[in-house]
C-alpha positions in Angstrom: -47.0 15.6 -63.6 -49.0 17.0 -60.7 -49.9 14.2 -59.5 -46.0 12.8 -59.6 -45.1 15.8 -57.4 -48.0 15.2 -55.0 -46.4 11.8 -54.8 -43.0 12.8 -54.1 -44.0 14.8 -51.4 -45.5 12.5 -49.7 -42.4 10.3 -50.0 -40.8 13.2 -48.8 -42.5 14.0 -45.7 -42.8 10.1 -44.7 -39.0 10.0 -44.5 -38.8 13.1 -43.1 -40.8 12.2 -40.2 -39.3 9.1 -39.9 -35.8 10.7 -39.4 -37.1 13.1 -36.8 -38.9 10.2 -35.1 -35.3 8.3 -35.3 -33.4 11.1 -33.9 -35.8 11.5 -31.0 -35.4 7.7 -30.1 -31.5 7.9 -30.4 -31.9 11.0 -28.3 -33.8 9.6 -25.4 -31.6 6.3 -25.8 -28.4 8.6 -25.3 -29.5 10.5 -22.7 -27.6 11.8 -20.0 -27.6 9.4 -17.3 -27.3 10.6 -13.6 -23.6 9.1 -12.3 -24.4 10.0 -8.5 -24.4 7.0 -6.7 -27.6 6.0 -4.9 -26.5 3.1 -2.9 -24.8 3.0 0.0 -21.8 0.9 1.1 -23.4 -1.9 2.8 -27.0 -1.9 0.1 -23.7 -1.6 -2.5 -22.7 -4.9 -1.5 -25.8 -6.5 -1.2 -26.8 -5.1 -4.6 -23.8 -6.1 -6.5 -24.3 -10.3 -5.5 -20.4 -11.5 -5.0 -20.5 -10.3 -0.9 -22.7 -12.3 0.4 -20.1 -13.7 3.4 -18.9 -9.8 3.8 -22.8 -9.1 4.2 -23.4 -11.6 6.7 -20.3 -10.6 8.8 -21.4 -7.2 9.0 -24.6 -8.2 10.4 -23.1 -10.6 12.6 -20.6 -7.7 13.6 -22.9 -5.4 14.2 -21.3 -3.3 11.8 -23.6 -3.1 8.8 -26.1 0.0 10.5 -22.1 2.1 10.9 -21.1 1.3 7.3 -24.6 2.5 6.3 -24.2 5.8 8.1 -23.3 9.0 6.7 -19.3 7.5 6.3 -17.0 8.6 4.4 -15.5 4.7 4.3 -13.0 3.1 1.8 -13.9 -0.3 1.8 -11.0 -3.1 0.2 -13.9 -5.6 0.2 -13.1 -9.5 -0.2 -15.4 -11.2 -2.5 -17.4 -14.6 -1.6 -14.2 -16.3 -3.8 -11.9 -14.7 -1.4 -13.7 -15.6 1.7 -14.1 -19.5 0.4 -10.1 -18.8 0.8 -9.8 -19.5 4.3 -9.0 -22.4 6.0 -12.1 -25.1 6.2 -14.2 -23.6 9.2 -12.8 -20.0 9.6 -15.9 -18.3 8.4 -18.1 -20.3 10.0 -16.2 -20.1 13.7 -16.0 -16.2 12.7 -19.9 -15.8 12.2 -20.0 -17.4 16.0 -21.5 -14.8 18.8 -18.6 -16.0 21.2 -16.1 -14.6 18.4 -17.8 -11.2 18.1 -14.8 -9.3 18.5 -12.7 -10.9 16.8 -14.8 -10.8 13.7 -15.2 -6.6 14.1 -11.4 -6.8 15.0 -10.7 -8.6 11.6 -13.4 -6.6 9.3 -12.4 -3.3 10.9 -9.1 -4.1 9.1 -10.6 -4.1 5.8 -12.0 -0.4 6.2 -10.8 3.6 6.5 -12.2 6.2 7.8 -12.4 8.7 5.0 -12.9 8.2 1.1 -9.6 7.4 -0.6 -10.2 6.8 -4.6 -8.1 4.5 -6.4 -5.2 7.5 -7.4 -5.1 8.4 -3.6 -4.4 5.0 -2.8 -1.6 4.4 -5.9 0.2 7.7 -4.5 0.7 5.6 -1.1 2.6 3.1 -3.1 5.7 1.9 -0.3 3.8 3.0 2.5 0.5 2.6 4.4 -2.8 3.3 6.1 -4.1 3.0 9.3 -7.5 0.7 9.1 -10.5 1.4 11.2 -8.7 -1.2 14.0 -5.7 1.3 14.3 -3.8 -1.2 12.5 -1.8 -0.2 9.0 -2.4 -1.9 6.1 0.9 -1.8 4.1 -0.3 -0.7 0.0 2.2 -0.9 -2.8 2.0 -0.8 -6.4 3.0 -4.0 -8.3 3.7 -4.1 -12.3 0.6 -1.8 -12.3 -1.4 -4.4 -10.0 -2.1 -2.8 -6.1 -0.9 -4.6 -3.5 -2.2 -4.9 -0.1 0.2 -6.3 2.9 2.4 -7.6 0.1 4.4 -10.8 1.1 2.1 -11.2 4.0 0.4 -13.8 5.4 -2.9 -13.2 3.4 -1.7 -10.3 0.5 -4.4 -9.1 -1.4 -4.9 -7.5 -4.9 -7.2 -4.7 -5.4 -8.8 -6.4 -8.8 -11.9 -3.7 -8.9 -11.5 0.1 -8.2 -13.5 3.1 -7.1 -17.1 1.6 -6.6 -19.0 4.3 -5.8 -21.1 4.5 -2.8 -23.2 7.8 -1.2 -21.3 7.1 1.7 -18.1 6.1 0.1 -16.0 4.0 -2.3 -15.5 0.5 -2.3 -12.2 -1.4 -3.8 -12.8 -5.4 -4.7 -10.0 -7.3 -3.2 -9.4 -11.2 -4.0 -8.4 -12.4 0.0 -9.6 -11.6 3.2 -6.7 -9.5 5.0 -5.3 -10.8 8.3 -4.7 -7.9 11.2 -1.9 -10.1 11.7 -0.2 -8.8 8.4 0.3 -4.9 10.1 3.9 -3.1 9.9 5.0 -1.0 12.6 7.1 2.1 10.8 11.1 1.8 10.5 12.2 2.3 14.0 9.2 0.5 15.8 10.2 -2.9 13.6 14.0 -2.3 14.1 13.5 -2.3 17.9 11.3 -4.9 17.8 13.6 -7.2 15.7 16.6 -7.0 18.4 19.2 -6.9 16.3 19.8 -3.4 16.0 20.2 -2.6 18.6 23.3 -0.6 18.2 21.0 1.5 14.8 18.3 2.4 17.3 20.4 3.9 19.7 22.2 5.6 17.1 18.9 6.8 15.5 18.0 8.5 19.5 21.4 10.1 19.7 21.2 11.9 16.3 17.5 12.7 17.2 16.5 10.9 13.7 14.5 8.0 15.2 11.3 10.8 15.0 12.0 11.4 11.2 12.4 8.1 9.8 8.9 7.0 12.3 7.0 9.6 9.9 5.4 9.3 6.4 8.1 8.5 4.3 8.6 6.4 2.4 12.2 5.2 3.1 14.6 2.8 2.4 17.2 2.0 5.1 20.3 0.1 4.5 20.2 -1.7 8.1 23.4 -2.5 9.6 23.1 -5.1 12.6 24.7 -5.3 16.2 27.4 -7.6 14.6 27.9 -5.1 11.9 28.7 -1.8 14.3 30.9 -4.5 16.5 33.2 -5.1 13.6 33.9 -0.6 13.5 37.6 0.1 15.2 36.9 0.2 18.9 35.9 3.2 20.3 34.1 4.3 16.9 30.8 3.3 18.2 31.5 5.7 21.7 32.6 8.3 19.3 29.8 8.3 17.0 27.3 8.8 20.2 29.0 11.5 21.7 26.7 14.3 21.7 30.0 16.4 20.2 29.7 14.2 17.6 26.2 14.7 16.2 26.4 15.6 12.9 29.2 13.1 12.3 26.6 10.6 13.2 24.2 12.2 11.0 26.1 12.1 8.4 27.0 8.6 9.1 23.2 7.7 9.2 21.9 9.3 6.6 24.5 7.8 4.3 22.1 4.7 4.7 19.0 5.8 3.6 17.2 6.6 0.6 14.5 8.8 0.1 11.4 6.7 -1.3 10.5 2.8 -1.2 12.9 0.7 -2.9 12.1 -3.1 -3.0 15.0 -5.5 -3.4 13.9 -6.2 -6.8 14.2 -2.7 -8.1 17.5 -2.2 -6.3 18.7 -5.6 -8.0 18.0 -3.5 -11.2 20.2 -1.0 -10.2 23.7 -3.0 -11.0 26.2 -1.0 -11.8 24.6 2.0 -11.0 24.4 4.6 -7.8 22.2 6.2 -5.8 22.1 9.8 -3.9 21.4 9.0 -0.3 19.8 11.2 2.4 23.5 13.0 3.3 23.9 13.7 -0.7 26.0 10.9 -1.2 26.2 8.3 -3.7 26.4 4.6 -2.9 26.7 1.9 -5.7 24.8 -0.8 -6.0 26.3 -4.4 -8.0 25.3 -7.7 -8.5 27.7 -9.9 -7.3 28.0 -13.9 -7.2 24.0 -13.6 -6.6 24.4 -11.0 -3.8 23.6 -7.9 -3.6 26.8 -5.5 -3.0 26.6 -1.8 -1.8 30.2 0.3 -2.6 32.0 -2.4 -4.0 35.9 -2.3 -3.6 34.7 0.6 -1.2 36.4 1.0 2.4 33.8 -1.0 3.8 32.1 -2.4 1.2 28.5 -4.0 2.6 26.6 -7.1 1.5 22.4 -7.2 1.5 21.8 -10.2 4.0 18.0 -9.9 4.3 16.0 -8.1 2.0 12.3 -6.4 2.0 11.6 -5.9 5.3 8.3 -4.1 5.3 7.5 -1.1 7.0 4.4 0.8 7.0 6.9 3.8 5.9 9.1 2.0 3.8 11.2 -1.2 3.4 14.5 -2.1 5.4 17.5 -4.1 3.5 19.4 -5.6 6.3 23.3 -5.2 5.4 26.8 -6.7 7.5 29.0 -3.7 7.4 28.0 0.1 8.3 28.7 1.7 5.3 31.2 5.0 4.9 30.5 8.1 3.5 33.8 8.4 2.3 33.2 5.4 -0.3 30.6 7.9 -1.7 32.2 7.9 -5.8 
């Protein structure tokens, strides 16, 4: 019987130890790993493998020592897929000394100066931010999907966030943005269109034109030069007379919304209304394929153009100026 309990004490300790020397392996196996970055942007990208052509226009650019610096950057970075993009010879005419600044030009455009982490960059959603070329880079969000210069020329998606870098973050993007793709805010691209001309001047007189240039986002219901012409004559005199101010204020504000409205979401809105900047309502239907603002109303409008992008918001272009008296 002795000899039994000898026995089972040996068992005993055998698969006691074994369980401590278990839980020390799971231990070291789950231990805490640092998640401070070590990397910096640049050794980031040349670590990670799909950046090769980013890499190589760094160095080319000259830019690759900055972008190793103390930073912060945000970095939307095109991958090798999105560079293989471009036309047939673009990356190779870009990597040439002779177009030295217009490669910086172009990968300036892919970087900010500061650290902005994926939620940063979701809360700009209808607006923008100005790139390391002083250019704005229009960011909206997209059945869940951010959007860079969306319906441009080269729009990207943001496919991996929030790579972090010791001297910043880096967002994956699958297309090389074009500088060419940058929004001027509400007012700039309304007097750079030419036909409103009538809006602009409107926009000075009620001392507005500063407001809607600002953060926003906005969404103005555009009326054109034709679309003042066809007011009773002598309305538009009227509505600039500085006795007239917050007539025209009210007037203006009666076309625009506060926040970024795309013509798809307003499309959604048949049947319904929204408050406008004056506390108005305007209604919003679906007509014959159109989009119809006040309805029935004393000078019911029709959306001609739609999603004009701003880098503060989105313009709907519309035929009539619209009443504040149609407000339900």
């Amino acid at each position: 019987m002795k000899s039994i309990d000898s026995k089972f004490l040996s068992i005993i300790s055998l698969f006691l130890l074994s369980v401590f020397l278990l839980a020390c392996s799971d231990s070291d196996d789950h231990a805490p790993v640092s998640s401070e970055p070590t990397l910096n942007i640049v050794e980031t990208a040349v670590d990670d493998g799909r950046f090769t052509t980013l890499v190589a226009a760094l160095q080319a650019a000259e830019l690759d020592d900055d972008l190793s610096g103390d930073g912060p950057f945000t970095v939307f970075a095109p991958t090798d897929d999105a560079f293989d993009l471009l036309p047939a010879g673009t990356v190779d005419a870009l990597l040439e000394p002779a177009n030295k600044a217009t490669l910086i030009d172009l990968l300036l455009y892919h970087v900010i100066d500061g650290e902005v982490p994926a939620s940063d960059a979701i809360a700009l959603d209808g607006t923008s931010a100005v790139m390391l070329n002083a250019l704005n880079v229009r960011i909206d969000v997209v059945d869940g999907d951010l959007i860079l210069n969306l319906n441009g020329n080269r729009e990207a998606m943001v496919t991996v966030t929030d790579i972090e870098c010791t001297n910043g973050v880096i967002h994956v993007i699958d297309a090389v943005l074009d500088p060419g793709d940058a929004v001027d805010n509400i007012v700039d691209t309304a007097a750079a269109n030419g036909n409103f001309g009538t809006l602009v001047a409107a926009l000075q007189a009620a001392e507005l034109d500063d407001d809607l240039s600002g953060t926003g986002p906005f969404t103005v219901f555009a009326p054109t030069d034709d679309a003042f012409d066809l007011l009773p004559a002598g309305t538009v005199d009227f509505l600039l007379d500085e006795a007239n101010q917050s007539t025209l204020i009210d007037v203006l504000l009666y076309h625009v919304f506060d926040g970024s409205v795309l013509s798809t979401a307003a499309i959604a809105l048949d049947g319904q209304s929204v408050t406008m900047l004056n506390g108005g309502t305007m209604s919003l239907d679906l007509a014959a394929s159109e989009l119809i603002l006040n309805l029935g109303g004393n000078r019911q409008a029709t959306v001609t153009i739609t999603d004009v992008l701003c880098s503060n918001g989105v313009i709907h272009v519309i035929d009539a100026v619209l009443d504040p008296a149609d407000s339900p």
